[in-house]
N, CA, C and O atoms as a GROMACS GRO file, in nm:
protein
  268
    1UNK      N    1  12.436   9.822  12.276
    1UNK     CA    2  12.353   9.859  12.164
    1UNK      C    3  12.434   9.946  12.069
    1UNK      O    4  12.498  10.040  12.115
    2UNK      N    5  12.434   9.914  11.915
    2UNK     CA    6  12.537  10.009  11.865
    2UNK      C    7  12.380  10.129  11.790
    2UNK      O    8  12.260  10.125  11.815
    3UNK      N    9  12.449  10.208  11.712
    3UNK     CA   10  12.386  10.274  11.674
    3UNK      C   11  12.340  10.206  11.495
    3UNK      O   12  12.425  10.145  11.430
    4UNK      N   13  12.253  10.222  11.462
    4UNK     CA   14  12.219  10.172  11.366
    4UNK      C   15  12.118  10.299  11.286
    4UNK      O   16  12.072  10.279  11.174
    5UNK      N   17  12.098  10.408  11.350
    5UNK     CA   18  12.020  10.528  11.273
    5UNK      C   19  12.086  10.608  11.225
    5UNK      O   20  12.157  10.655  11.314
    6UNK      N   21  12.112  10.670  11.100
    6UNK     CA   22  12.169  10.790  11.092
    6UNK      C   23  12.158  10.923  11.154
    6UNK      O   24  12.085  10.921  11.253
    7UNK      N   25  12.213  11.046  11.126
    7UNK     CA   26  12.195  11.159  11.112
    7UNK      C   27  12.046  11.202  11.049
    7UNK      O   28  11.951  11.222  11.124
    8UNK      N   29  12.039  11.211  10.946
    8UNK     CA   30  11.903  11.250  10.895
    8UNK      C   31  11.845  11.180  10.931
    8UNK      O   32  11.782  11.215  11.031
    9UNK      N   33  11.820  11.026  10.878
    9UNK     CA   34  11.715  10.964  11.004
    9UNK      C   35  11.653  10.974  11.126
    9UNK      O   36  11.536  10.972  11.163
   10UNK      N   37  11.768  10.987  11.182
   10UNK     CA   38  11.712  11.062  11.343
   10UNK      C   39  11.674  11.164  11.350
   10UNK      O   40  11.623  11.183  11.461
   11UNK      N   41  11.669  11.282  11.261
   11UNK     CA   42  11.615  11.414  11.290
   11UNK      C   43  11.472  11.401  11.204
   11UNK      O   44  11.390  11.492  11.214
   12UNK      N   45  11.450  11.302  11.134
   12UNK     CA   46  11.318  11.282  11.071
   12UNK      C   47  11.227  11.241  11.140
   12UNK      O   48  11.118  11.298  11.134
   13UNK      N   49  11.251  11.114  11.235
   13UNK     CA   50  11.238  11.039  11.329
   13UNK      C   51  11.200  11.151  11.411
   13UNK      O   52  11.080  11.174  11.397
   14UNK      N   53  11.260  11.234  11.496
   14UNK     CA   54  11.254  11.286  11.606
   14UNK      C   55  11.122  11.445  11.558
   14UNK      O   56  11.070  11.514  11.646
   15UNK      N   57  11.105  11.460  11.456
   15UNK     CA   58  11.046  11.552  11.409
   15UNK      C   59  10.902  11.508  11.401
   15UNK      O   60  10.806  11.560  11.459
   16UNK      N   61  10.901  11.388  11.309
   16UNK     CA   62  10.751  11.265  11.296
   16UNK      C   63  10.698  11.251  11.431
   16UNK      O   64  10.579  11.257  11.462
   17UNK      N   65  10.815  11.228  11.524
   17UNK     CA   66  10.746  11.177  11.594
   17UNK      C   67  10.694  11.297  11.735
   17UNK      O   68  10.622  11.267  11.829
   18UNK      N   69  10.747  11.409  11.713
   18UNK     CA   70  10.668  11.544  11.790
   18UNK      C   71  10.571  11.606  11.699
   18UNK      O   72  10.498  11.695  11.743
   19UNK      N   73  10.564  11.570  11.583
   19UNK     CA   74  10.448  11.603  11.521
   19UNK      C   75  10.276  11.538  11.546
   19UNK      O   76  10.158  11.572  11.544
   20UNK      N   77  10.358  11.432  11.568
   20UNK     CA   78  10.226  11.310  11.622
   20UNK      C   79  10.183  11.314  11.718
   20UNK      O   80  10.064  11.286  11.734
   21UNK      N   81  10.251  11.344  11.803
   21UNK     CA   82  10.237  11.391  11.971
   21UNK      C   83  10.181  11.530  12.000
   21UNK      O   84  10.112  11.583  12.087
   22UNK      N   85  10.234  11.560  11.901
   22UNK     CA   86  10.137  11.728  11.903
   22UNK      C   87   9.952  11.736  11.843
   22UNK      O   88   9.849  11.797  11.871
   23UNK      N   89   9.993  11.647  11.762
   23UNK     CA   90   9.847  11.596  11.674
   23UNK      C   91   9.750  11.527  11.800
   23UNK      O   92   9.628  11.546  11.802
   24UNK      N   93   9.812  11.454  11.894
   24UNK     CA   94   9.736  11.389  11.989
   24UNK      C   95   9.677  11.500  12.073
   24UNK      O   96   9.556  11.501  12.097
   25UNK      N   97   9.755  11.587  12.116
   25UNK     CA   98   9.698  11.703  12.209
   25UNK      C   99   9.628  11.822  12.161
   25UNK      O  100   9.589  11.916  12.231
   26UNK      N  101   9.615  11.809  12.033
   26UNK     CA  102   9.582  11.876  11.933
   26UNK      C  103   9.420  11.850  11.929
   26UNK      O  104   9.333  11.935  11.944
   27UNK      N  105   9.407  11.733  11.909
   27UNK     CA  106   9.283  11.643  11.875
   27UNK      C  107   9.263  11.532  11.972
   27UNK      O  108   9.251  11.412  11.948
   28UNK      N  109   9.263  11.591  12.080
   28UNK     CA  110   9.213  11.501  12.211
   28UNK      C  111   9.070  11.440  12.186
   28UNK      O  112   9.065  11.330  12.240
   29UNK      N  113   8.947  11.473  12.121
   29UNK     CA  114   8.822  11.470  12.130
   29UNK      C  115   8.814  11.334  12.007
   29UNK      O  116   8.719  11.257  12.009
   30UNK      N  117   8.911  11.322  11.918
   30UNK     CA  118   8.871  11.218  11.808
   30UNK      C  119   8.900  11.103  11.897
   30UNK      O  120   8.961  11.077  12.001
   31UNK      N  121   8.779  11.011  11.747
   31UNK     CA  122   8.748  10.898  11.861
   31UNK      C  123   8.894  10.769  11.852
   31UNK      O  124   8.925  10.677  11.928
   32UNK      N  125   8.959  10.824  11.713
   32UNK     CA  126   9.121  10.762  11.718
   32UNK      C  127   9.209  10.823  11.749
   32UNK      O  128   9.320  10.800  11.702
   33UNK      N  129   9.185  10.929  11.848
   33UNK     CA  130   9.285  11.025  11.868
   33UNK      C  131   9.421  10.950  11.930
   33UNK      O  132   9.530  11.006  11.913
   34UNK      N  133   9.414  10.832  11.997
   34UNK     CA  134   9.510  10.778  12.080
   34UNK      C  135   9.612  10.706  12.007
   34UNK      O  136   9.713  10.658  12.057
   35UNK      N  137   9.561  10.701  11.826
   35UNK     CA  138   9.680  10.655  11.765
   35UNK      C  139   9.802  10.777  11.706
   35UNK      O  140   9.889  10.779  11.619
   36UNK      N  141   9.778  10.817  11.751
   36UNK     CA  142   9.888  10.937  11.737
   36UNK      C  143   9.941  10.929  11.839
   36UNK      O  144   9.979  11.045  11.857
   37UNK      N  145   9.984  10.850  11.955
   37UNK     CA  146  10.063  10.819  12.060
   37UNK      C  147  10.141  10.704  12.013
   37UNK      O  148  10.215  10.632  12.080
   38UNK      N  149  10.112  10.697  11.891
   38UNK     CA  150  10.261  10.598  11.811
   38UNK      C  151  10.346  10.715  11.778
   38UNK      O  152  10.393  10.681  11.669
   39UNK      N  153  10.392  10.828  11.804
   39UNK     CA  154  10.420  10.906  11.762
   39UNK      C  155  10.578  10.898  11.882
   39UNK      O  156  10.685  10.952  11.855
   40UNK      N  157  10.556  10.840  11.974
   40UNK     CA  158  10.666  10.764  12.091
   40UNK      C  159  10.740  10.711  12.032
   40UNK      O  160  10.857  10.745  12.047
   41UNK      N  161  10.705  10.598  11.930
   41UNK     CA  162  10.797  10.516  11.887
   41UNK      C  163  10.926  10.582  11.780
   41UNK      O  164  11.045  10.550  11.787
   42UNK      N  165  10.879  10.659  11.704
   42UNK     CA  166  11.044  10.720  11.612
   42UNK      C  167  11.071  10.795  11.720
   42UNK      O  168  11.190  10.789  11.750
   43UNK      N  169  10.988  10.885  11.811
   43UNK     CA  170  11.070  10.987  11.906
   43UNK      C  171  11.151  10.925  11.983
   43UNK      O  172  11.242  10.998  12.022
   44UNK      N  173  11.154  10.813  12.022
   44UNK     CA  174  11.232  10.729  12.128
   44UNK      C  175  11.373  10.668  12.043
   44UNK      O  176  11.485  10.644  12.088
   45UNK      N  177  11.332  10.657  11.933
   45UNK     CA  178  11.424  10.591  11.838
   45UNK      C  179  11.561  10.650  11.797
   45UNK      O  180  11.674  10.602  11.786
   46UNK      N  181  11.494  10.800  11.775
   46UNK     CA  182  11.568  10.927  11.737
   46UNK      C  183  11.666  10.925  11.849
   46UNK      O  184  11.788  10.908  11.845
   47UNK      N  185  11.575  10.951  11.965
   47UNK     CA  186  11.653  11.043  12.045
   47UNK      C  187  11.762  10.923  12.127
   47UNK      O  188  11.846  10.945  12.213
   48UNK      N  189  11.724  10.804  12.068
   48UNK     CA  190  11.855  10.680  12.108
   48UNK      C  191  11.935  10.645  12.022
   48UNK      O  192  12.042  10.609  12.071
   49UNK      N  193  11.929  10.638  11.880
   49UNK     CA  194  11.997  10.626  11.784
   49UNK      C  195  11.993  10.484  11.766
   49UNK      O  196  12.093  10.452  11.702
   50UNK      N  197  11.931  10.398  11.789
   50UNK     CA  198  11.916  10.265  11.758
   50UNK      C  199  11.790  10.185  11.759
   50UNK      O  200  11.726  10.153  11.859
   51UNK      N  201  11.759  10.154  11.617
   51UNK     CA  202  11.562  10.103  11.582
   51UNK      C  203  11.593   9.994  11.601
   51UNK      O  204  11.691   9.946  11.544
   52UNK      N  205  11.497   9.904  11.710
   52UNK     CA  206  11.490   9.759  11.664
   52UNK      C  207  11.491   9.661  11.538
   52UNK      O  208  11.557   9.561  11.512
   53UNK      N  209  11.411   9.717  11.484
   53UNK     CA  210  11.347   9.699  11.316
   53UNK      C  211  11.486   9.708  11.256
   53UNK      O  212  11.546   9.603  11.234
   54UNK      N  213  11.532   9.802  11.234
   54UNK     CA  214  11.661   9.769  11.177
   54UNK      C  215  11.771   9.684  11.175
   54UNK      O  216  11.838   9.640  11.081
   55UNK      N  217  11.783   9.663  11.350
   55UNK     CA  218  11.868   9.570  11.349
   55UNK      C  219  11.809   9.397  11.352
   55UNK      O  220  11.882   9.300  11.375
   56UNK      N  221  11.648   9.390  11.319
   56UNK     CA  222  11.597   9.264  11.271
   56UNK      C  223  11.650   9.244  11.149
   56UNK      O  224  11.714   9.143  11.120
   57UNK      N  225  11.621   9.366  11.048
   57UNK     CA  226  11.626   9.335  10.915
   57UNK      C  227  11.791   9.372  10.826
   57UNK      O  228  11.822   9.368  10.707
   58UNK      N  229  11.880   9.411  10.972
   58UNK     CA  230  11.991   9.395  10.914
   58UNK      C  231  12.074   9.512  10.865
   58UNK      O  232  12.183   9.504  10.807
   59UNK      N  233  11.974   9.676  10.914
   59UNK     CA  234  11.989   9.779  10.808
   59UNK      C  235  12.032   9.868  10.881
   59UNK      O  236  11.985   9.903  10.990
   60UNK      N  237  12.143   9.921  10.815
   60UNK     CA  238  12.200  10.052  10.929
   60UNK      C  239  12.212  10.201  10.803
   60UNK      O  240  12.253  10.202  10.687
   61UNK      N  241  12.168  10.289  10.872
   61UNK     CA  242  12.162  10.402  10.754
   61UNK      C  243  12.288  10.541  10.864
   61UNK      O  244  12.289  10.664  10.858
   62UNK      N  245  12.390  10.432  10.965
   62UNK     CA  246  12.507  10.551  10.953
   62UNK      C  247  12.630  10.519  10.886
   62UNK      O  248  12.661  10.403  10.859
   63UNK      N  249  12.707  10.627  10.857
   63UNK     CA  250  12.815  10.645  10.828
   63UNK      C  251  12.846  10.545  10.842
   63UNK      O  252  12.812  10.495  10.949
   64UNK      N  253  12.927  10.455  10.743
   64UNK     CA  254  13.045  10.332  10.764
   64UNK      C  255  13.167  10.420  10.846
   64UNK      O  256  13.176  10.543  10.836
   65UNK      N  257  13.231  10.361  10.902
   65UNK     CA  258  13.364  10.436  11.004
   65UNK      C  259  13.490  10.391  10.900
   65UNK      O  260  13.526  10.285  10.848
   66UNK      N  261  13.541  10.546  10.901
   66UNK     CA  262  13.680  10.487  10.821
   66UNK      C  263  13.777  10.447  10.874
   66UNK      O  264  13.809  10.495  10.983
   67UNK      N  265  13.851  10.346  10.815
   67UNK     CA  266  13.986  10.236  10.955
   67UNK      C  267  14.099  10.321  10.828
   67UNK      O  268  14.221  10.308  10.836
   0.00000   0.00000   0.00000
């Protein structure tokens, strides 16, 4: 798997997605409370450095490597 997320990306990612997770435990009692457990998906993303989605659509937001 290469990496296909950036730097900022991933710390956006990883931020969104403990925000959402916090929102879930936050607001256990709403009756959509359980969609804020999408809040997994950028956290998992982040903290791997490589989105599926991206590499469907082709898109990498790191650094080109200089040769």
């Amino acid at each position: 798997m290469t990496k296909n997320v950036g730097k900022i990306d991933r710390i956006l990612r990883i931020v969104v997605g403990l925000a959402l997770i916090a929102g879930f435990f936050m607001n256990r009692d709403g009756s959509y409370s359980w969609l804020y457990l999408i809040g997994i998906i950028p956290l998992v993303t982040g903290l791997m450095g490589n989105c599926a989605l991206y590499s469907i659509l082709g898109i990498s937001t790191c650094p080109l490597e200089k040769k």
